[in-house]
N, C-alpha and C positions, 0 to 999 in steps of 0.2 A: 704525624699530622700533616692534611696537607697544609701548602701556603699558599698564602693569597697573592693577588697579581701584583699589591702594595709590596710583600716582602718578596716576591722574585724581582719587581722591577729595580727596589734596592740596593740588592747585590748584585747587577747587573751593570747598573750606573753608579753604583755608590751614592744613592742617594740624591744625586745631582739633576737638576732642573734645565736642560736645554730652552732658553727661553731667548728671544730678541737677538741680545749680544752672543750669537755663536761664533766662534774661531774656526778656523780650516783644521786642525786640529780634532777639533772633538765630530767630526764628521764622521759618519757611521753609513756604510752601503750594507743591505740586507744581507746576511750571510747564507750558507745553502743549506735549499730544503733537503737535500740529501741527510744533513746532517740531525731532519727533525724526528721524532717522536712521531707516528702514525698514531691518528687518533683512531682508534680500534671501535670504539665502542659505539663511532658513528659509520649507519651503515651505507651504501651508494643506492640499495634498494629503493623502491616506492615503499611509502608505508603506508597503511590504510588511510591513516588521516590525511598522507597527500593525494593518494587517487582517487580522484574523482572518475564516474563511472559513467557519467551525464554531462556532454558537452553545455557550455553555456552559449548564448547570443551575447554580443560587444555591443555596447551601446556608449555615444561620446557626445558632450556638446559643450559651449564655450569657443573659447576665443584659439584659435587654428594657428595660431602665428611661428613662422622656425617650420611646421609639419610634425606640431605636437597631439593635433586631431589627424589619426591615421585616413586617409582618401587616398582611393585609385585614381584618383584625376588632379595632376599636380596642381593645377590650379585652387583648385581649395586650400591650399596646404597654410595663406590666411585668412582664410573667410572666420565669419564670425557664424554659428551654430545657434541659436536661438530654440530652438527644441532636442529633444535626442536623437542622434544618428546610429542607424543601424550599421554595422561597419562589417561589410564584407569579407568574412577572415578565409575563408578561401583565395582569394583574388587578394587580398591585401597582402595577409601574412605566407600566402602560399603553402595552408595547410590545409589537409581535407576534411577537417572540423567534425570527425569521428572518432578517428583514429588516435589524431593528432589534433589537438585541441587547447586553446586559451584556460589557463589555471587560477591564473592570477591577474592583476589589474595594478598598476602605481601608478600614479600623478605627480609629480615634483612639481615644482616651481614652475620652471616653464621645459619641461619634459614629459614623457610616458613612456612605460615598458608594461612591457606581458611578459610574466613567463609560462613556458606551455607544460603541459603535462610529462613531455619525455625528457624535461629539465633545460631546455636550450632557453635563451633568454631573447628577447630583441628588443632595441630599442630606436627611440624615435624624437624629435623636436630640436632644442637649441644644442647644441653641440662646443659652445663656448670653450676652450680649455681643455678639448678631447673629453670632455665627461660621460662621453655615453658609451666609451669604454672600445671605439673604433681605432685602432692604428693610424697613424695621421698620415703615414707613406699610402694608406688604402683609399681607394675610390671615396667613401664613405667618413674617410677624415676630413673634414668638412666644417663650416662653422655652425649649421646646420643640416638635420638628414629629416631630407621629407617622408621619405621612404622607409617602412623600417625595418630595421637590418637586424640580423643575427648577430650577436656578439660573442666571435669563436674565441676557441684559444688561440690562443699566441702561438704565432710558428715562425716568428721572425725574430725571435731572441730566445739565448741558452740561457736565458738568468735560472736558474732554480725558483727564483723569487714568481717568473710569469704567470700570466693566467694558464694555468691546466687546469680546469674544475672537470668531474665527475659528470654531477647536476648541480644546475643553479635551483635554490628552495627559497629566495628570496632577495629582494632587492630594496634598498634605499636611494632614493633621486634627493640632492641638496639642489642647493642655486648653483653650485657651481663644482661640485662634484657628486661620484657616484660611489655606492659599497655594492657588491655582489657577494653574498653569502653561498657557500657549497653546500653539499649533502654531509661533508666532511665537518662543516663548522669551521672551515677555512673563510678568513673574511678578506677578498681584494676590492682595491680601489683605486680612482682614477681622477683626473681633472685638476682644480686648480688648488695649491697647498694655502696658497695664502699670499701677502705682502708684508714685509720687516718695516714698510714705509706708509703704509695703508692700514689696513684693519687687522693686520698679524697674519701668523705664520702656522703652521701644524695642521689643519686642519684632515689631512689625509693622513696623519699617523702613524708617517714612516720613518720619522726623524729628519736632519739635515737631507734636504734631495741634492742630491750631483747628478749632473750629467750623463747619460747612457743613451742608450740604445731606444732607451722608452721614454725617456727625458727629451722635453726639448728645452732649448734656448741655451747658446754658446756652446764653449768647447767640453769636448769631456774632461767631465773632472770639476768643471766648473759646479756652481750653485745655480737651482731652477726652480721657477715655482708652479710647474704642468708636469704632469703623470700620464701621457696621452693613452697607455692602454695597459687594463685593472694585474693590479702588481700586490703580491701577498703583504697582508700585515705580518711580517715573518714574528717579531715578539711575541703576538699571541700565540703561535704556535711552539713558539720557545718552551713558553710557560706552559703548555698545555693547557691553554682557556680556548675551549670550543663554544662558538660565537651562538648565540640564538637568536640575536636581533641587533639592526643597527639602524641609525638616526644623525639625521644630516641638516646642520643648520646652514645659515648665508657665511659664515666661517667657522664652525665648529662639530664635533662632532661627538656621538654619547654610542656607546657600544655594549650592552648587556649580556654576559656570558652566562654558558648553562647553568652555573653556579649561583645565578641569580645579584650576580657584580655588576656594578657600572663602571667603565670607564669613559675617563671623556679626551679630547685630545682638542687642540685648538687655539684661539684668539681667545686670552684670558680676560680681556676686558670687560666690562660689567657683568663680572660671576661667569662669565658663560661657562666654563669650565666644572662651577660648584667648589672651587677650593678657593674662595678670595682670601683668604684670611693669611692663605701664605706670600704672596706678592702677583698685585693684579698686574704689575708691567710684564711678569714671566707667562708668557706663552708655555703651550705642552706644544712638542713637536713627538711625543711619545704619546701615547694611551698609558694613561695615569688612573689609580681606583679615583673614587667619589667618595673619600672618606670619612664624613657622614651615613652614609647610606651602606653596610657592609652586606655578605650576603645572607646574614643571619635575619636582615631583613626583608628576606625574598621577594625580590621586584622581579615583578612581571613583565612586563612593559615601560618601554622609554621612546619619549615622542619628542623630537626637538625640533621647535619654530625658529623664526629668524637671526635673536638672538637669546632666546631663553629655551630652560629643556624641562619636560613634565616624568613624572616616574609614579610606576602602579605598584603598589605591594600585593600578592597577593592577600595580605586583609583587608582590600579594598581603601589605603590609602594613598594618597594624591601628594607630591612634595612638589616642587617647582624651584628651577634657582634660574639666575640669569635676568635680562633687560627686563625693567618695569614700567618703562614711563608709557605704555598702553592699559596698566592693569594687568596687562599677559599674563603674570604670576598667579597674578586671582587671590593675593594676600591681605586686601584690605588697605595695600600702599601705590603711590606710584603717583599718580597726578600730581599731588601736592608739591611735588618737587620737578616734574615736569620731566625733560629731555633726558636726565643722569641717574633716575631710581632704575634702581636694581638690588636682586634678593643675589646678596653676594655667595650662601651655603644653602644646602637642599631645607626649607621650610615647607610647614604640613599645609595646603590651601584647607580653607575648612568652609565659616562663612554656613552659608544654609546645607552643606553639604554634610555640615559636624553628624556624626552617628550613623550616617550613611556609609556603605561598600559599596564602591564603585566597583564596577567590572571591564571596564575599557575608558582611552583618555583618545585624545586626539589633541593635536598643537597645530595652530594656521601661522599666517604671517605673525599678526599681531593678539591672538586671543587661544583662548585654550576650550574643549568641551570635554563633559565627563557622561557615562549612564552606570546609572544605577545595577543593582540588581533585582529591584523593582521595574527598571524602566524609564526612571527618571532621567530628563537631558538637565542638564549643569553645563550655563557659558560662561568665561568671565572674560576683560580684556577690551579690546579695538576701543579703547578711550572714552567708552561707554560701564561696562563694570570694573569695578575692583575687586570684587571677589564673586565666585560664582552666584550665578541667577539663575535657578528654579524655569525652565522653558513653561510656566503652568497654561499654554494656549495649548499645550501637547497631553495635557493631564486625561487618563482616559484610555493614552495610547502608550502602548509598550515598544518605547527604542531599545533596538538592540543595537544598535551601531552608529558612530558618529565620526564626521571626516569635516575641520576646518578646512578653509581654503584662506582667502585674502579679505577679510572683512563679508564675510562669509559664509553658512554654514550646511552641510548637508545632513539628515539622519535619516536612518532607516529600520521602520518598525518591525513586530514579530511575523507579519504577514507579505512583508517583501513591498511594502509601501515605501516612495520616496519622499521625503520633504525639505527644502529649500527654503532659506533664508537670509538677508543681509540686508545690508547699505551700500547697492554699490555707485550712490553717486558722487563719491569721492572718484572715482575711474569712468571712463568712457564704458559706454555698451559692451558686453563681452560675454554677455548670454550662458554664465556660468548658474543661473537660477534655474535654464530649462524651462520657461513658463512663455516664452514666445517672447515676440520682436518688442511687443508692447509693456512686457512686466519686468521691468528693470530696477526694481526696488520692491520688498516683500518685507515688512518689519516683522510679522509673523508668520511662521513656518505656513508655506501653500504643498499641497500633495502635487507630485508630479504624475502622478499616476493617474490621471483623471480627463476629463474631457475629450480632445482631439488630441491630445499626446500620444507618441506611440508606444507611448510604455502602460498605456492603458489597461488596464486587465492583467499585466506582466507581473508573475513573482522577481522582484530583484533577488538576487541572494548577496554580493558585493557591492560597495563603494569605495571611493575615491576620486580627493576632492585635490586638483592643484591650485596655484595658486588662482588662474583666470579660466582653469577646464574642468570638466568633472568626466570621470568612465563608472559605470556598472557592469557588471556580467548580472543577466537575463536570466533566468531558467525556460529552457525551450520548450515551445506552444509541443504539445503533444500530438 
């Protein structure tokens, strides 16, 4: 029989919880990949579901700030976007938009990447903590990168541990780190672990960081809390858990293996984690299962916002654990108690959602969105719902996709339709709705596709909502 990542973690550590109080002693540096298990059964190939055969158009608007809206003209790198920008990927990303061409689309917090079809990645905006996965000895290590850059492998350290990826098939942006997923199911990552003294520790889920080569702050050997360029989660590959998705909160992080597991790693305070029940002062500096949630209950999908995380079954249900006091959970709790609710174990969101299958989730800063497999949009959260609300101004129209942002929301119907919506006057202007200089609040979803927009007449096929930006990929005019 196989075992789960609960009983290899186990006997690995005996059980033990690296958490706050660690000793120099139980310090643990990744061991070599030489010594791991090839995952075989993942291939380096394209596979039909990754190749795309039809270049898309890049489209980006919102708030520019760091050089998280890609421009050929550094000056923009803060301008504010108030409609969509068609973005030059020839001339930006220096590909010939044929051959070689944008695949993908992510928005983080205050970041962005693409990955292109022949699997290279590049990313772009704040760069805080090395997070965008650049060598800090390189040009491009930087506290921000306007420009955006390739992120090669590693050629400037022998760890076994570094980046050597294949192709990259996906990526996650946190607030303040990065994952890069391979073709392998190898998952590396980068930026900031955490504070012992701040908001906790683990959040990159490599255990105790010391000092190296890729490490910065103090001497080797020492203790750090930056990862400045993407370094293997070597455990998972220990165990043979090939990754299929990862998810990145403001200190935490939810990891979903082929096998349909979650783990989480991070700053255990208010559930973030999903294991409160066993001591919320113990941080994971490891990727730990969700024990609640095993893979017998086949999750799909895992989305994690600021400090809360959402998880899909494939039967189309919806759990949440983590910070409440927005609603973000979508449980029916959280205001009552204000600034300290939190759903400490994975809990089912239900609410007008009961008997519905969802088929996709999305998580923002502070609120969560769900659709249907009718179509329906489900918000709940930003201090407005407790539990999900039925979007019925969209009744009519069939979403098929949904992307929070920061009090915020974008979806997009079966016809490549966009629509926008929030409150953003809680924040200055920052033209993440897309609707021009003048429409800076929309309580009800507005189509962006319409008027003098230039996404007029445009099929979208992708979305992606950061927190103050949004990108599409286009399908191109014929």
């Amino acid at each position: 029989m196989k075992l789960s990542h609960l009983q290899r973690l186990s006997s690995r550590v005996g059980g033990r919880n690296f958490g706050r109080s660690i000793s120099r002693h139980n310090m643990i540096i990744p061991s070599s990949k030489d010594s791991f298990t090839p995952l075989s059964s993942f291939s380096s190939e394209v596979t039909v579901e990754e190749k795309n055969t039809m270049p898309y158009d890049l489209y980006f608007w919102g708030t520019g700030s760091h050089g998280r809206i890609p421009s050929s003209a550094p000056t923009n790198t803060n301008k504010v976007f108030y409609t969509p920008q068609l973005v030059d990927v020839k001339e930006v990303f220096g590909v010939d938009n044929e051959t070689v061409f944008v695949q993908d689309i992510n928005c983080g917090p205050t970041t962005s990447a693409v990955v292109l079809n022949n699997g290279k990645c590049i990313t772009f905006g704040s760069n805080k903590h090395g997070m965008l996965g650049h060598d800090s000895s390189s040009p491009a290590g930087t506290d921000s990168i306007a420009k955006p850059t390739v992120v090669n492998p590693s050629s400037h350290s022998t760890s076994s541990s570094s980046f050597q990826y294949k192709r990259i098939k996906d990526i996650a942006l946190g607030t303040n780190s990065t994952a890069f997923i391979d073709s392998d199911g190898y998952a590396y990552v980068c930026g900031y672990d955490g504070s012992i003294l701040k908001e906790g520790v683990g959040c990159l889920g490599l255990g105790p960081l010391v000092s190296s080569d890729d490490a910065k702050g103090g001497d080797k050997g020492d203790l750090v809390s930056t990862m400045h360029h993407p370094t293997l989660i070597t455990s998972l590959v220990e165990d043979g858990c090939p990754i299929q998705s990862v998810s990145i909160g403001t200190s935490h992080m939810a990891v979903l293996t082929t096998e349909g597991e979650i783990l989480s790693t991070g700053a255990a305070a208010y559930g973030r984690c999903g294991n409160f029940f066993e001591n919320d002062a113990i941080d994971r500096v490891y990727l730990e299962p969700v024990e609640l949630l095993t893979s017998n209950d086949h999750v799909k999908q895992v989305e994690c916002g600021d400090d809360f995380t959402l998880a899909l079954t494939s039967d189309g249900i919806v759990y949440a654990w983590g910070r409440n006091h927005q609603g973000q959970c979508g449980t029916g709790a959280g205001l009552s108690v204000e600034m300290y609710a939190f759903e400490p174990m994975p809990s089912i969101v239900e609410g007008p959602m009961e008997g519905r299958k969802i088929v996709q989730i999305s998580a923002g800063a502070t609120h969560g969105g769900a659709v249907s497999d009718i179509g329906e949009l489900y918000l709940w959260g930003m201090g407005k719902y407790l539990q999900p609300e039925h979007i019925s101004s969209l009744s009519g129209i069939k979403i098929v996709n949904v992307s929070c942002g920061s009090d915020y929301t974008v979806a997009l119907d079966e016809d490549g339709n966009i629509y926008t919506f929030g409150n953003r006057s809680k924040t200055k202007k920052n033209g993440c709705l897309g609707l021009g200089i003048n429409d800076t609040n929309a309580i009800d979803p507005v189509r962006v596709n319409d008027g003098d927009s230039p996404l007029n007449g445009r099929i979208v096929e992708k979305i992606s909502a950061g927190w103050d930006h949004v990108a599409c990929l286009v399908r191109k005019n014929k």
